[in-house]
Structure formats: structure tokens, C-alpha cells
Backbone and ligand atoms as CSV (ligand in chain L), in Angstrom:
chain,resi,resn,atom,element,x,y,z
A,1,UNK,N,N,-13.214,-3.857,-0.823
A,1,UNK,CA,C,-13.858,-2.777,-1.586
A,1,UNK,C,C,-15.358,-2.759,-1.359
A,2,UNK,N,N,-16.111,-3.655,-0.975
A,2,UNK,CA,C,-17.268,-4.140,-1.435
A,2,UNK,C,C,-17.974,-3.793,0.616
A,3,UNK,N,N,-16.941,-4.392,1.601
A,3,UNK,CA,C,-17.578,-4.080,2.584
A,3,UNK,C,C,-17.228,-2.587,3.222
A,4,UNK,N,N,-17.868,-2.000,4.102
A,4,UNK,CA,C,-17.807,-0.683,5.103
A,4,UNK,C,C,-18.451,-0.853,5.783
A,5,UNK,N,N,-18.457,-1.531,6.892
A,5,UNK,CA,C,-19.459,-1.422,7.855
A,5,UNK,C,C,-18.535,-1.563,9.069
A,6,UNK,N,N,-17.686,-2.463,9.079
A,6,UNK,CA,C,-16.799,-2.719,10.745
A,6,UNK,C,C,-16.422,-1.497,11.049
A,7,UNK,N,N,-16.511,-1.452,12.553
A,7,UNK,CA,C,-15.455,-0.210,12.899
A,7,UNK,C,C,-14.447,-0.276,13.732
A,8,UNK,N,N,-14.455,-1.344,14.395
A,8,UNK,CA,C,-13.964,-2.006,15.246
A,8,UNK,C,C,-12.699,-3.238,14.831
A,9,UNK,N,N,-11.361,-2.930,15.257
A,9,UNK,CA,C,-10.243,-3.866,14.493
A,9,UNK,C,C,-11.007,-5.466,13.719
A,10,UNK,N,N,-10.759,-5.129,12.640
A,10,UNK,CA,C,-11.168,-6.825,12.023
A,10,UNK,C,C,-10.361,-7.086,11.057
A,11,UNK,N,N,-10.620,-8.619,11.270
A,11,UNK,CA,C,-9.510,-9.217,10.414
A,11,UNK,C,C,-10.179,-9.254,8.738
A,12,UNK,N,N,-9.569,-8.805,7.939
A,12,UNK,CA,C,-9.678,-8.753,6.396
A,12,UNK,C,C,-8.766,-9.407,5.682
A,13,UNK,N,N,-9.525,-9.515,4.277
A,13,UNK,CA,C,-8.267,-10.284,2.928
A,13,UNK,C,C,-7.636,-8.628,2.328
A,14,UNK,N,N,-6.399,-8.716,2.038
A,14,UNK,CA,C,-5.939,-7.521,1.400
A,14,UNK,C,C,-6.483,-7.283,-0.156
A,15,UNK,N,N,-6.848,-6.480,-0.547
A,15,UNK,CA,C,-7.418,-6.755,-1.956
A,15,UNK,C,C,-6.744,-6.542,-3.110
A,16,UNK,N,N,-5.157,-6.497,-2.583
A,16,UNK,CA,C,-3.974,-6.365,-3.872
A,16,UNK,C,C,-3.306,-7.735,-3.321
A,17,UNK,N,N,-2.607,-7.704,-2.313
A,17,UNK,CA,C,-2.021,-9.000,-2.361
A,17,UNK,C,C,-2.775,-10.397,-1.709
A,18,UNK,N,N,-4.123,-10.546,-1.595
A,18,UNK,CA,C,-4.535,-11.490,-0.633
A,18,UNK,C,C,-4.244,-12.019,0.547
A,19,UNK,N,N,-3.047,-11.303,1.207
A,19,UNK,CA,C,-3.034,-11.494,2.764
A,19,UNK,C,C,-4.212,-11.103,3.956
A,20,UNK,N,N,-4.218,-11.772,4.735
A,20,UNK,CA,C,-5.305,-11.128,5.838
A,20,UNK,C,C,-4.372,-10.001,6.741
A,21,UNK,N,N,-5.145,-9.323,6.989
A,21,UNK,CA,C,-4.723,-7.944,7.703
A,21,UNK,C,C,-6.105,-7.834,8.322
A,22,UNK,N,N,-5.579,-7.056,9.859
A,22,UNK,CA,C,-6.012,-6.286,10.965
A,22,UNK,C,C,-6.466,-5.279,10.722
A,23,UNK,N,N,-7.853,-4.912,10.061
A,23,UNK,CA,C,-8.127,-3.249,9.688
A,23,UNK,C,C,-8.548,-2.487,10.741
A,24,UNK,N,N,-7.670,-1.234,10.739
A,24,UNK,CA,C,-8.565,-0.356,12.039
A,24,UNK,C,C,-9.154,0.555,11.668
A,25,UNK,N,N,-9.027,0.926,9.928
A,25,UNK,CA,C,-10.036,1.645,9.605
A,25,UNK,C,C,-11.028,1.051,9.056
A,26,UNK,N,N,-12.596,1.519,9.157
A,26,UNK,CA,C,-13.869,0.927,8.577
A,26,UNK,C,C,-13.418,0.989,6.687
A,27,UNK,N,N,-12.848,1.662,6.444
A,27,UNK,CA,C,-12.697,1.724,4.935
A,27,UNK,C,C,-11.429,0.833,4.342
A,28,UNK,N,N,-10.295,0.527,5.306
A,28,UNK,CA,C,-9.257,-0.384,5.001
A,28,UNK,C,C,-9.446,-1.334,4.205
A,29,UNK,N,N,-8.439,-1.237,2.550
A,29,UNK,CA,C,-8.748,-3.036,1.901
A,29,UNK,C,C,-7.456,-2.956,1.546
A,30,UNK,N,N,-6.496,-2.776,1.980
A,30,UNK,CA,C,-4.713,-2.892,1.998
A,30,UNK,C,C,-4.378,-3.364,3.349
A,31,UNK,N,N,-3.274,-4.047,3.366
A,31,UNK,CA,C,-2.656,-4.857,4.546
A,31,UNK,C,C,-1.640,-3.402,5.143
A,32,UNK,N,N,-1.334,-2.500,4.047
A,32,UNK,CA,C,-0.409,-1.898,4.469
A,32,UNK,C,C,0.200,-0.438,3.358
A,33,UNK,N,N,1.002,0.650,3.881
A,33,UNK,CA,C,1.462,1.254,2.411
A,33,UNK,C,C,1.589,1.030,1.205
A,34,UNK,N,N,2.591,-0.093,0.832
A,34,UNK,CA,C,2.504,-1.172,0.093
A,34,UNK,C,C,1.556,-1.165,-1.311
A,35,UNK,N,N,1.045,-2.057,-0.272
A,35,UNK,CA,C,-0.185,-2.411,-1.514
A,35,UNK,C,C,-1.130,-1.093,-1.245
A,36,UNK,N,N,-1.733,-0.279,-0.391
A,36,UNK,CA,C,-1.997,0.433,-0.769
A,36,UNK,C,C,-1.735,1.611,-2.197
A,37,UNK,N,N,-0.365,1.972,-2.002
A,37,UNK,CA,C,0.048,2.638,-3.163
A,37,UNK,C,C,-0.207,1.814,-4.520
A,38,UNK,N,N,-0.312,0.322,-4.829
A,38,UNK,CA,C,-0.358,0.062,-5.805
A,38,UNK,C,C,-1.897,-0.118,-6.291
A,39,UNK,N,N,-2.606,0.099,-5.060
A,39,UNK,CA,C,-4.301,-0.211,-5.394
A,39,UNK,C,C,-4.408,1.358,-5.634
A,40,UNK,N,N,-4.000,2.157,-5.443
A,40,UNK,CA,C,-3.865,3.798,-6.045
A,40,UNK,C,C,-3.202,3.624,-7.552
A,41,UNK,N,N,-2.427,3.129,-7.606
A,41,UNK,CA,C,-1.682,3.154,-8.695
A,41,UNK,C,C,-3.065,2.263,-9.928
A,42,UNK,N,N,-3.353,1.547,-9.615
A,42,UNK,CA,C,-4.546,0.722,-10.424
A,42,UNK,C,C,-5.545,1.366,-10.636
A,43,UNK,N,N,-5.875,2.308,-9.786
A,43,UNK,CA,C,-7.235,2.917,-10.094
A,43,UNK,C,C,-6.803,4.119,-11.065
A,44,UNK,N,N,-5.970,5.269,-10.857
A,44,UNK,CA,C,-5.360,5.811,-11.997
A,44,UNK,C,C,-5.129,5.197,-13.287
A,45,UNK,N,N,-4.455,4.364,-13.204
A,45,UNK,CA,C,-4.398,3.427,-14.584
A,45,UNK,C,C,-5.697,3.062,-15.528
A,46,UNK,N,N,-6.694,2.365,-14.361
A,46,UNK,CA,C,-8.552,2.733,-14.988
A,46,UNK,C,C,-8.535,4.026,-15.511
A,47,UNK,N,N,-8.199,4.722,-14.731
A,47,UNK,CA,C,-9.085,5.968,-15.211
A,47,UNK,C,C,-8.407,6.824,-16.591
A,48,UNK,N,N,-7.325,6.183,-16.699
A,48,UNK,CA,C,-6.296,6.682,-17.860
A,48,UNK,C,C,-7.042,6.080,-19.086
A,49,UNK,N,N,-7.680,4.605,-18.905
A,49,UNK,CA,C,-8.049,3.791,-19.589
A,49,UNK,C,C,-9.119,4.601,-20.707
A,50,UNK,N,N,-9.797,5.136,-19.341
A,50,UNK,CA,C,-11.361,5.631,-19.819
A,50,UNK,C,C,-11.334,6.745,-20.385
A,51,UNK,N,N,-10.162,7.835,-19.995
A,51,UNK,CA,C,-9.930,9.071,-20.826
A,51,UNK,C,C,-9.723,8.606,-22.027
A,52,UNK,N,N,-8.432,7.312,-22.672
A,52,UNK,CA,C,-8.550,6.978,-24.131
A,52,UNK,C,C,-9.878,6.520,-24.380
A,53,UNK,N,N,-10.362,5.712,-23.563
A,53,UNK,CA,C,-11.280,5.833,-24.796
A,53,UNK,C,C,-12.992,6.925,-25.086
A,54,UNK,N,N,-12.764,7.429,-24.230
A,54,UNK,CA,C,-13.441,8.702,-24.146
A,54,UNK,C,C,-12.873,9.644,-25.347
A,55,UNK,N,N,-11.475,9.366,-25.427
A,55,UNK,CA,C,-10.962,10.606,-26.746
A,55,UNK,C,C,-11.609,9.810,-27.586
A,56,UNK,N,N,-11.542,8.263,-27.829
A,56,UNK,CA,C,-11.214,7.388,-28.912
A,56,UNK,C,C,-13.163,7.902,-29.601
A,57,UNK,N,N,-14.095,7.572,-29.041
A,57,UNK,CA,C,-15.274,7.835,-29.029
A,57,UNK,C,C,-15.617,9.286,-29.758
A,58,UNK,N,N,-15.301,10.555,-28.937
A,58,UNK,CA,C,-15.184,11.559,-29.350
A,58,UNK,C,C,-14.921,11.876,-30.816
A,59,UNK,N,N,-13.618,11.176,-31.141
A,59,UNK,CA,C,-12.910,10.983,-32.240
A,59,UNK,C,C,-13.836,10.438,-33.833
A,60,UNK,N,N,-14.679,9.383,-33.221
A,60,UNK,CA,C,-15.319,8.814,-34.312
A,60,UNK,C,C,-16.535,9.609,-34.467
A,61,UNK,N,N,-17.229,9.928,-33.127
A,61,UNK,CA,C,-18.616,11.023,-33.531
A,61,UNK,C,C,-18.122,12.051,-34.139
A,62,UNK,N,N,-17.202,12.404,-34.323
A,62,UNK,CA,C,-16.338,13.627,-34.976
A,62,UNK,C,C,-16.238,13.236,-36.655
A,63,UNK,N,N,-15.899,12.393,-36.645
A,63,UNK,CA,C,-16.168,11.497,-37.988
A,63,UNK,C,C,-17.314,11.472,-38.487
A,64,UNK,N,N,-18.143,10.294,-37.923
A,64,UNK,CA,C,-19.626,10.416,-38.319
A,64,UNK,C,C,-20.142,11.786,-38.653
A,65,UNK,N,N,-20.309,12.712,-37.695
A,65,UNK,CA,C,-20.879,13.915,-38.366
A,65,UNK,C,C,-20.272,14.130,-39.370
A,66,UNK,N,N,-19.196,14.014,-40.496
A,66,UNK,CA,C,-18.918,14.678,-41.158
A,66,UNK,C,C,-19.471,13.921,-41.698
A,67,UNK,N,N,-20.027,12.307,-42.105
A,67,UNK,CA,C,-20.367,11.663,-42.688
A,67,UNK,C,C,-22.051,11.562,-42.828
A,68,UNK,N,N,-22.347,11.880,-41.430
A,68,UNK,CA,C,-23.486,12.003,-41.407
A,68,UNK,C,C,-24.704,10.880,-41.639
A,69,UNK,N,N,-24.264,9.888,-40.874
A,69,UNK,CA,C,-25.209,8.538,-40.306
A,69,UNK,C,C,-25.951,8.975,-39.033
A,70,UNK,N,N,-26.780,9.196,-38.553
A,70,UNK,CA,C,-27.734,9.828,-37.744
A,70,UNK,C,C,-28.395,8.262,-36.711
A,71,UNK,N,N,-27.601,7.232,-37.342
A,71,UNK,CA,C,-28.180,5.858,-36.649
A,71,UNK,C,C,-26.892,5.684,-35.237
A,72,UNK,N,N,-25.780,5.773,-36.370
A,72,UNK,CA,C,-24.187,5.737,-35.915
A,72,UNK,C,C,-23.884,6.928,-35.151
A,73,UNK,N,N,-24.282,8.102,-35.149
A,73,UNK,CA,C,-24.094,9.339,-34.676
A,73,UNK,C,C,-24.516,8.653,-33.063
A,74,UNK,N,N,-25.938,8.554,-32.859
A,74,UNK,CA,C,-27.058,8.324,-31.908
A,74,UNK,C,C,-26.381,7.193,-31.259
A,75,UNK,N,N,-25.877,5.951,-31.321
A,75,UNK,CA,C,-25.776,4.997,-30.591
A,75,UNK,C,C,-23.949,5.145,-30.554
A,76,UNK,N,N,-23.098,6.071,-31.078
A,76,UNK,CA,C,-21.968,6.566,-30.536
A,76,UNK,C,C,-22.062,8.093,-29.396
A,77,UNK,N,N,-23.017,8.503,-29.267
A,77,UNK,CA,C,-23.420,9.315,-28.449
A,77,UNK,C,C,-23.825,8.823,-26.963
A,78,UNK,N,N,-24.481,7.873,-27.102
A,78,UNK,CA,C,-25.070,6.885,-25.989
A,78,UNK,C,C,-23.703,6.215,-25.297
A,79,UNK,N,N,-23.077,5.995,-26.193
A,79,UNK,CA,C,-21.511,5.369,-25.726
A,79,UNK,C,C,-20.834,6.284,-24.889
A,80,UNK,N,N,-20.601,7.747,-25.412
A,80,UNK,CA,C,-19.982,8.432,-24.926
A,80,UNK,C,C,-20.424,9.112,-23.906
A,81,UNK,N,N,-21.588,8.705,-23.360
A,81,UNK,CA,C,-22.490,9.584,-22.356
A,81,UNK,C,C,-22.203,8.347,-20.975
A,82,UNK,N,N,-22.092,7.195,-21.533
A,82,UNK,CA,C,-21.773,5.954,-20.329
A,82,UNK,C,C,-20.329,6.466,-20.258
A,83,UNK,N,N,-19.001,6.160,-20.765
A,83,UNK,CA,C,-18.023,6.564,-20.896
A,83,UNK,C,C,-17.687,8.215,-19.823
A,84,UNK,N,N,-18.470,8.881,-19.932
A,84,UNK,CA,C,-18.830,10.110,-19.066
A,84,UNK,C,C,-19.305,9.749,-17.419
A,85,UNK,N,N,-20.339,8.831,-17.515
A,85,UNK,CA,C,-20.558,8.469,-16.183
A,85,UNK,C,C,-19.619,7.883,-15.537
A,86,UNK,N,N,-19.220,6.664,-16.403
A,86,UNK,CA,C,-17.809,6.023,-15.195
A,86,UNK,C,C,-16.677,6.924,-15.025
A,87,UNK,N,N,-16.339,8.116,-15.723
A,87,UNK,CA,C,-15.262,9.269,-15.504
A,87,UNK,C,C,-15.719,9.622,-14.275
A,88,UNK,N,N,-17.419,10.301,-14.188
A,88,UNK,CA,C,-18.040,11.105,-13.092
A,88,UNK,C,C,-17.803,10.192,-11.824
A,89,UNK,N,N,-18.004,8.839,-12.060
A,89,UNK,CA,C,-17.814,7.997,-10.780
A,89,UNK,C,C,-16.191,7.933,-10.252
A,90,UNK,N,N,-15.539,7.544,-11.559
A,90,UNK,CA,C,-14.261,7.499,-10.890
A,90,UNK,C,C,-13.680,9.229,-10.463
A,91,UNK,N,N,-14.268,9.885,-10.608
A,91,UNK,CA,C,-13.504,11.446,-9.839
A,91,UNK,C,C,-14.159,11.156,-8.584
A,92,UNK,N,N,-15.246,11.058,-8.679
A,92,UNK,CA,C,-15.783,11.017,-7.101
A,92,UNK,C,C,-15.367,10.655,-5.738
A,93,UNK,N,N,-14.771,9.370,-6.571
A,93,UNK,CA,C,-13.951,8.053,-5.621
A,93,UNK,C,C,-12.973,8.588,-5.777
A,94,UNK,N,N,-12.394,9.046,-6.340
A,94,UNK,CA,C,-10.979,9.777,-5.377
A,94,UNK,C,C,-10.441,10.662,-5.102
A,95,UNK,N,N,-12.142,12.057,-5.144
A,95,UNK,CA,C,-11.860,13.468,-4.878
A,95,UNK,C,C,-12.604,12.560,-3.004
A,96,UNK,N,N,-13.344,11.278,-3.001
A,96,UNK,CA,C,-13.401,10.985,-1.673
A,96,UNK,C,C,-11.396,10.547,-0.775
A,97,UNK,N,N,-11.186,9.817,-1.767
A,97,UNK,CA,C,-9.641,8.923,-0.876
A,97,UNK,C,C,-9.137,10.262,-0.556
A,98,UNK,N,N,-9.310,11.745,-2.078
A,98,UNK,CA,C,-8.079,12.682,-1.540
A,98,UNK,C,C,-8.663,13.298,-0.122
A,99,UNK,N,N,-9.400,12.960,0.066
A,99,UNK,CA,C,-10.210,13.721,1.134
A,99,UNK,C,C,-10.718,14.956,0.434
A,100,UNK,N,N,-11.278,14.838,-0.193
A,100,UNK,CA,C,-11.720,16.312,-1.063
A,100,UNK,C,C,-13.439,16.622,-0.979
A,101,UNK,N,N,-14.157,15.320,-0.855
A,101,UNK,CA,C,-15.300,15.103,-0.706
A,101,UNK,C,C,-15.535,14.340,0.380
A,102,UNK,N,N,-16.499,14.126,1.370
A,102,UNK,CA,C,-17.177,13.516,2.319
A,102,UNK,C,C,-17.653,12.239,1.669
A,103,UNK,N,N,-17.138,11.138,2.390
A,103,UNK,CA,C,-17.630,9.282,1.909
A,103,UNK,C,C,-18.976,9.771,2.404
A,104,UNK,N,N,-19.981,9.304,1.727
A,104,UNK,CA,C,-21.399,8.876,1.363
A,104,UNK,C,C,-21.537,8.157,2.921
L,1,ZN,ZN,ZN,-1.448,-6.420,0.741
């Protein structure tokens, strides 16, 4: 996940099952379909994560205002604005895998 630079066949650790694999793509961190599909399957699962608690957040500033703590309002707002960024990051990363966007 962490390297992109080879372009040229190299030997790698798989980053779902820890086998070494032959990558021939510069972006390869799966040995194979396999674990590919399940390192897809994991990152959906994150991102399912972050929609709950993105509702969960939502949910309580929804609260607070009715209650009207302006301390609690402000530092559940700040929450939900990070909560927003890692959404924005994780679409990115895989409007890139769908091929939907150009890798950086
Ligand atoms: Zn593997």
C-alpha cells in the first residue's frame, strides 16, 4: 500500500495474505484475484464503518441543537467535518481502483 514506485516485475509481500508475489503492476499489493477481492472487500467495510458513524455524529449534533450547548455543538461539528474528510479520501481511492479518476 505504502510503496509505488517499481515498474519493473518485483518481488513483494501480499498485503492480505503475507505471501511474496511477482508484481507486474507498479500499484500491485495482492498476490492474486483472491486476496485482491478481499482487500476490496475491507476497504468497503471501512467505509461502511465511517458512514455509521458519520450518521451516528450527525445524530447527536441534531440533539445538541435542540439542547443547545454551543461548547458540545462546536467540538461535535469538528468531529463531523474529520469524519467528512476520511469519506472524501476514501471515495477518491476508489473512484481511482474503479478507474474513474487518474492515480495522482
Ligand atoms: Zn495474497
Amino acid at each position: 500500500m505504502t510503496e509505488r514506485k517499481p515498474r519493473r516485475p518485483t518481488e513483494r509481500q501480499c498485503s492480505v495474505c503475507g505471501q511474496t508475489f511477482t508484481a507486474t503492476r507498479y500499484d500491485a499489493s495482492t498476490c492474486g484475484p483472491t486476496c485482491r477481492t478481499r482487500a476490496a472487500r475491507a476497504t468497503r467495510t471501512g467505509l461502511q464503518r465511517r458512514l455509521a458513524a458519520e450518521r451516528a455524529v450527525q445524530s447527536l449534533i441534531d440533539q445538541t441543537t435542540e439542547s443547545g450547548d454551543a461548547a458540545d455543538l462546536g467540538a461535535l461539528r469538528r468531529l463531523r467535518r474529520l469524519i467528512d474528510e476520511a469519506l472524501t479520501a476514501d471515495k477518491i481511492r476508489n473512484d481511482q481502483r474503479d478507474g474513474k479518476l487518474p492515480t495522482a
